[in-house]
C-alpha positions as CSV (number, residue, x, y, z in Angstrom):
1,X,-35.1,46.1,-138.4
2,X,-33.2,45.6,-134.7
3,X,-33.8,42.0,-133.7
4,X,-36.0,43.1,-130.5
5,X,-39.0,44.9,-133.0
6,X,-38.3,41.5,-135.0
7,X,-39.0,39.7,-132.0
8,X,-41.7,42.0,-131.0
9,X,-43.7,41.4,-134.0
10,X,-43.2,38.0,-133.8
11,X,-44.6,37.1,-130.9
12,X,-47.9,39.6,-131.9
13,X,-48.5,37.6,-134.6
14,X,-48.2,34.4,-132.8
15,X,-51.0,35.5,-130.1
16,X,-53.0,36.9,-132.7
17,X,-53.1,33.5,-134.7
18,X,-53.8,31.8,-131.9
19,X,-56.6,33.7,-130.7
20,X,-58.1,33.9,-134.2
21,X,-57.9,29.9,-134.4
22,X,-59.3,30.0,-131.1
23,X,-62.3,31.6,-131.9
24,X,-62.6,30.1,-135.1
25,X,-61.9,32.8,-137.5
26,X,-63.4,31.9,-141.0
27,X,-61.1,33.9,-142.8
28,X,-58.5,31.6,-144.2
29,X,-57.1,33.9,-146.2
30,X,-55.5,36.2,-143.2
31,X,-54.7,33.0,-141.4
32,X,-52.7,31.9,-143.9
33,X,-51.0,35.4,-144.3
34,X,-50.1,36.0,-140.5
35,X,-48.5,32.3,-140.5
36,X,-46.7,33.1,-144.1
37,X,-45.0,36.2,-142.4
38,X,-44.8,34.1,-139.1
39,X,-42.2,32.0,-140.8
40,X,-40.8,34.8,-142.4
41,X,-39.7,36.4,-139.1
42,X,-38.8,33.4,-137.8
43,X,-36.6,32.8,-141.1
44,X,-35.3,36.4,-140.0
45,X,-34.5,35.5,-136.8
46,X,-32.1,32.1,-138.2
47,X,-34.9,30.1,-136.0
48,X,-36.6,28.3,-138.7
């Protein structure tokens, strides 16, 4: 995958795990899976 879509999908999951902390998402479950492939990207992208 070219680094921009990396980077692309990235920062999506970034806003969408803040705004489902934000409004206090009881699903832990997908929180925990969106920051899981958070730090996959960012292991990706050699900035982690």
């Amino acid at each position: 995958m070219p680094i921009n879509q990396l980077e692309s999908n990235l920062e999506a999951i970034t806003i969408t795990i803040a705004y489902l902390e934000k409004e206090k998402c009881s699903d832990e479950k997908l929180l925990k899976e969106l920051k899981k492939e958070r730090n996959r990207l960012l292991k990706d992208l050699n900035l982690k």
